[in-house]
VEXVOLUM-476802 format. One record per residue (C-alpha): x, y, z; residue number from 1; residue in three letters. Coordinates in Angstrom, 2 decimals. Each point is the difference from the previous one (the first is absolute). Layout:
BEGIN
x	y	z	num	residu
X	Y	Z	NUM	ala
...
***
This chain:
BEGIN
x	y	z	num	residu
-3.28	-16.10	5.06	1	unk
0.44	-1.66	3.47	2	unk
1.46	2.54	2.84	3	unk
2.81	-1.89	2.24	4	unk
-2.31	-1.09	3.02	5	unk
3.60	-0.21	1.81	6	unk
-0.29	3.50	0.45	7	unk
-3.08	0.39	1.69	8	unk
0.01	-0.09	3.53	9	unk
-2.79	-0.46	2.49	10	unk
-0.84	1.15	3.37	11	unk
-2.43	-1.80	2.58	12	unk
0.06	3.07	2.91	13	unk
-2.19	-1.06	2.20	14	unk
-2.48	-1.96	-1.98	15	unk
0.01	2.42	-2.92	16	unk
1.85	-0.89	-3.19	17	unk
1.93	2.81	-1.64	18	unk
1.62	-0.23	-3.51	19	unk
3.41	1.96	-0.77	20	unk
3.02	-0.43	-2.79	21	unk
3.19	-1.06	1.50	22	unk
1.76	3.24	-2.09	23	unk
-2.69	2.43	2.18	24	unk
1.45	-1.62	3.27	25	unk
3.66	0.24	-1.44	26	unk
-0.34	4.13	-0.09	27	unk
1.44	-0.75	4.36	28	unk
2.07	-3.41	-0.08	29	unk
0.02	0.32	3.43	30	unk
-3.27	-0.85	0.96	31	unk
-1.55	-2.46	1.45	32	unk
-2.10	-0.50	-2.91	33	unk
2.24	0.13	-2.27	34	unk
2.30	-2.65	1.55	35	unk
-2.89	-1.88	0.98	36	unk
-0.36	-0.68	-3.64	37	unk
3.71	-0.52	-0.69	38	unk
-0.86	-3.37	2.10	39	unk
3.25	1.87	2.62	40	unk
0.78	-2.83	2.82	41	unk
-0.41	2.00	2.42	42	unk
-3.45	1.05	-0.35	43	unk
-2.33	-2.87	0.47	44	unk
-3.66	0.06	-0.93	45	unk
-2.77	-2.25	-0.41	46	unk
-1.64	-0.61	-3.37	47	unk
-4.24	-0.42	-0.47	48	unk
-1.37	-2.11	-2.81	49	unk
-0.12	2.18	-1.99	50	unk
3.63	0.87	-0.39	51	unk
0.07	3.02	1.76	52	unk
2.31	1.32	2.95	53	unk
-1.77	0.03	3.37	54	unk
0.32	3.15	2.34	55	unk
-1.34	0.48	3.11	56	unk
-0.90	3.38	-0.23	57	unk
-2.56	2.76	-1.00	58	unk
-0.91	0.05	-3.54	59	unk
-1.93	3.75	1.01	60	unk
3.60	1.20	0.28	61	unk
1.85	-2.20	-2.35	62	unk
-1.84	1.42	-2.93	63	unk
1.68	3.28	0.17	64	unk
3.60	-1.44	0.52	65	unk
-0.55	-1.86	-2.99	66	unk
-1.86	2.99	-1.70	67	unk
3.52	1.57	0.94	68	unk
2.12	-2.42	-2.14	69	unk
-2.34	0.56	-3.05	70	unk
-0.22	3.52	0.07	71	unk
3.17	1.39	2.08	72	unk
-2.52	2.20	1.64	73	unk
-2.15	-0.28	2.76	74	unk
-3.50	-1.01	-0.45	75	unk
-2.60	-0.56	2.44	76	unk
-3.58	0.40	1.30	77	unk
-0.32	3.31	1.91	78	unk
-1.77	-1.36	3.33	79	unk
3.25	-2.59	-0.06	80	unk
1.98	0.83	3.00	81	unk
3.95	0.62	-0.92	82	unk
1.10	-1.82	3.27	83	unk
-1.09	-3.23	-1.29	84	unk
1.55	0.10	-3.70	85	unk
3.02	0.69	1.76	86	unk
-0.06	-3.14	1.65	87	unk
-0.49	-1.42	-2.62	88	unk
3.11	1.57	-1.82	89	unk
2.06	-0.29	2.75	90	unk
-0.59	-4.08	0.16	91	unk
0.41	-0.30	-3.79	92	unk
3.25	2.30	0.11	93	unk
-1.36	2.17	-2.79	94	unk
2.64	2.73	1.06	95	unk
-1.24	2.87	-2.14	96	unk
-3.24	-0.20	0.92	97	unk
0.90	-0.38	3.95	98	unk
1.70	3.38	-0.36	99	unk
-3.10	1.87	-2.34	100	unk
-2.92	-1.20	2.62	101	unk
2.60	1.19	3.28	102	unk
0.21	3.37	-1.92	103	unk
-3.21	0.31	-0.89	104	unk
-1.26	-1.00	3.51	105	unk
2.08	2.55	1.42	106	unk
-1.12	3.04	-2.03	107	unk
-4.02	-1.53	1.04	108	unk
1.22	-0.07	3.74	109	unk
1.34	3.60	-0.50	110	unk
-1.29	2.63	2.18	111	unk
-2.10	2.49	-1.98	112	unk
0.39	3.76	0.89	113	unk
-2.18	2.36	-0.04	114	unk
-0.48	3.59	1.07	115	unk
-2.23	0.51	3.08	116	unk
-1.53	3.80	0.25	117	unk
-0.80	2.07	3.29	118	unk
-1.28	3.22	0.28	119	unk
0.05	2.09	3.48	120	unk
-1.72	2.98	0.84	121	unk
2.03	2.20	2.07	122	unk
0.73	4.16	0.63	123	unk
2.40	2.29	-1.00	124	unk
2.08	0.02	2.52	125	unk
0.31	-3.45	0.51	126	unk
0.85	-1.14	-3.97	127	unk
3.68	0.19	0.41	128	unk
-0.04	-1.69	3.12	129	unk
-2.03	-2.72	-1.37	130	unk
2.33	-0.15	-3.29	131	unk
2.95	0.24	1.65	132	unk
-1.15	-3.09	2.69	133	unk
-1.05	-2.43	-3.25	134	unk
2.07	-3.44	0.23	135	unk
-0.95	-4.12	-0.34	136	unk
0.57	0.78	-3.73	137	unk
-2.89	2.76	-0.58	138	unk
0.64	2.72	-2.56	139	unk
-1.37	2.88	-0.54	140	unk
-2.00	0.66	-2.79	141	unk
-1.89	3.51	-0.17	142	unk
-1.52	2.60	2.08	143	unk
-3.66	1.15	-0.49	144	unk
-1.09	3.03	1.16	145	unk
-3.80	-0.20	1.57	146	unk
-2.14	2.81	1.11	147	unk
0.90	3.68	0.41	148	unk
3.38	1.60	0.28	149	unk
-1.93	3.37	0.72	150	unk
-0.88	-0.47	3.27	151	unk
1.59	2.30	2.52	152	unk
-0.67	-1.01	3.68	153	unk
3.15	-1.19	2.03	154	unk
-1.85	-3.34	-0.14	155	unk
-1.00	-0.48	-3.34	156	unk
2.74	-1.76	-1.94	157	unk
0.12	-1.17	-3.46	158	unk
-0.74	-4.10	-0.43	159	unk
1.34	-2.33	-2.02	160	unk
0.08	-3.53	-1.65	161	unk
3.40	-1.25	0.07	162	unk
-0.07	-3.40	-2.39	163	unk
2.80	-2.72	0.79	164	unk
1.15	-3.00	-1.91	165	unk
1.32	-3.47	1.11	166	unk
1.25	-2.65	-2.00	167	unk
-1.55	-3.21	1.13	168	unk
0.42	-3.80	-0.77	169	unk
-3.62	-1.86	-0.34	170	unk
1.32	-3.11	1.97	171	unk
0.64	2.97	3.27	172	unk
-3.65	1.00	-0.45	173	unk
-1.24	3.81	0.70	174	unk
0.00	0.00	3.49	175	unk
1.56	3.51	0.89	176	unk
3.16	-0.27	2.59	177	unk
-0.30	1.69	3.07	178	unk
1.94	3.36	-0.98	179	unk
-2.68	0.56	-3.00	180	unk
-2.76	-0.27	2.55	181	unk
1.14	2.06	2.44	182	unk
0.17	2.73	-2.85	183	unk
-3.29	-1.07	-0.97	184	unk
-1.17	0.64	3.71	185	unk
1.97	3.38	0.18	186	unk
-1.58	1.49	-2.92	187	unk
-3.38	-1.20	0.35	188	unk
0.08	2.24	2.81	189	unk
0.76	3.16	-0.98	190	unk
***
C-alpha cells in the first residue's frame, strides 16, 4: 500500500529538515505553513534539493510550533525560553498559539505574593499607640504577652510581642519601608 507522497510536506528551517502531513498544517489555514504548502502567490520561498521548503529561521524554536500543529498543545523543552517560540509563532501567524504563549508568559511574569512577618517588642502602655499608628499595608496579627504581669512598681510594666503581617510581591523584595523601621526602632527601645 503506497501513502500519497503529495501529502507530505517538508521543512528545511535553518539547515534542519522537518517532516509534517499537509492535513496536520491544515488544523490553522492561516498559517504561514500551511499556505506555504498550498504553493499561495504571495508567499515566496526557495526550494533545496531535496524538495523541501527553505526558512530562514530557528529550527530550536520551530520544533514546538510544529509540535503545536500535531498535538494542539504546547510542547517544549523546559530550559526553552517562551520569548523565542513566540517569535516564532508570531512570524508563522499560528494565531492560537500567539495568544497561549502571551498568556502563559504573563501568569510567569506575575508578581508572586507572599506574607512578610514582624514581630516588635514594646510595653503596655505603648501597644495601642503602636497598633493604632500601623500603615504601608501592615496588619496586625497577635499580641504575646512576655514576662510578668505581677510586678507592682510604678515602673514596671507588662511587655509584649506584638506580631504584624504584610503582604509582599517577590519582584518588590523584603526591604522594609521607612514607616516599618521606624516602628522597628521605637520598639527596640523600650
Amino acid at each position: 500500500m503506497h501513502s500519497n507522497t503529495k501529502e507530505w510536506v517538508r521543512f528545511n528551517v535553518g539547515g534542519q529538515h522537518f517532516l509534517t502531513t499537509k492535513a496536520t498544517l491544515a488544523r490553522d489555514k492561516s498559517s504561514f505553513l500551511y499556505r506555504i504548502c498550498q504553493d499561495d502567490p504571495d508567499l515566496e520561498t526557495d526550494i533545496d534539493e531535496t524538495g523541501a521548503y527553505m526558512i530562514d529561521r530557528d529550527p530550536t524554536f520551530f520544533a514546538p510550533v510544529l509540535n503545536f500543529f500535531r498535538h494542539g498543545k504546547l510542547i517544549m523543552d523546559k530550559n526553552l525560553p517562551e520569548q523565542g517560540v513566540l517569535e516564532e509563532a508570531e512570524f508563522f501567524n499560528v494565531a492560537e498559539l500567539v495568544t497561549l504563549l502571551k498568556n502563559l508568559i504573563s501568569e510567569h511574569n506575575r508578581p508572586e505574593n507572599r506574607n512578610v512577618y514582624r514581630v516588635l517588642q514594646c510595653h503596655e502602655d505603648e501597644v495601642t499607640q503602636m497598633i493604632s499608628t500601623m500603615s504601608d499595608g501592615w496588619r496586625f496579627e497577635q499580641l504575646i504577652p512576655i514576662g510578668s504581669s505581677y510586678n507592682y512598681g510604678n515602673d514596671d510594666q507588662a511587655e509584649f510581642l506584638c506580631v504584624v503581617s504584610r503582604e509582599c510581591s517577590t519582584s518588590q523584595g523584603l526591604r522594609g519601608t521607612d514607616r516599618a523601621q521606624l516602628i522597628q526602632q521605637k520598639a527596640s527601645r523600650m
